[in-house]
C-alpha angles and dihedrals in degrees: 000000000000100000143358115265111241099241087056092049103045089057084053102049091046076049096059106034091051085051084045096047089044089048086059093051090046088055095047099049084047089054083049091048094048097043083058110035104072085062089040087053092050093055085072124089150168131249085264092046106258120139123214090271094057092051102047075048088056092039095056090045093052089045092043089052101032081054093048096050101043089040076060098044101046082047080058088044099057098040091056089043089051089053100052116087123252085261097075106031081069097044132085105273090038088067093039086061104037079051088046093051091047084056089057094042094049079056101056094045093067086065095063089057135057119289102193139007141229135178146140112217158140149126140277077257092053145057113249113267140204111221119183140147145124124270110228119247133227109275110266102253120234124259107269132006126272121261098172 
């Protein structure tokens, strides 16, 4: 084929410029989402009165000082573990804390990840879609190891 013939061209370019002109529309109707949502989202609350914005603020507080506190507590951890001998890091009670330790490390490290999720999506297939939900975090260990 050397062109297009004009019949052809003239159906893709209504084509595209009706897909360009809907694309425009699209953008502006997401400005306007996005200039309201954040005052939609706030009319929401919880039993106690919190809106979304409260509780991701809640939220960030809880991660920063349960992070705080367990980053302190494995760095207890460790420090007790270096200055046990090889004897018992190989008995019994050494593997129960060192098992112990990894528990409280596998729950610091969810606080250094997201805890929930939130987005509005979808494709030009699809309809547009609100996803949210809460990842689940590691279980809280007990107090001290087990030494059954």
């Amino acid at each position: 084929m050397r062109k297009i013939t004009n019949g052809t061209y003239k159906e893709i370019e209504e084509l595209y410029e009706e897909l360009s002109e809907n694309l425009t529309h699209f953008e502006g109707l997401s400005n306007q989402i996005q200039e309201q949502l954040p005052e939609w989202l706030a009319s929401f609350e919880t039993d106690c009165g919190k809106n979304i914005f409260d509780v991701l603020e809640s939220v960030k507080n809880a991660k920063e000082q349960l992070t705080e506190q367990t980053n302190d507590l494995v760095d207890s951890m460790e420090g007790y573990q270096e200055g046990r001998s090889e004897r018992w890091h190989s008995s019994d009670a050494g593997c129960n804390y060192n098992d112990w330790c990894e528990q409280w490390k596998d729950l610091n490290s969810t606080f250094n990840n997201p805890v929930y999720w939130f987005t509005l999506g979808g494709d030009l297939d699809d309809e547009a879609v609100v996803d949210a939900g809460v990842e689940e975090i590691a279980s809280m260990p007990s107090q001290q190891p087990d030494y059954e």
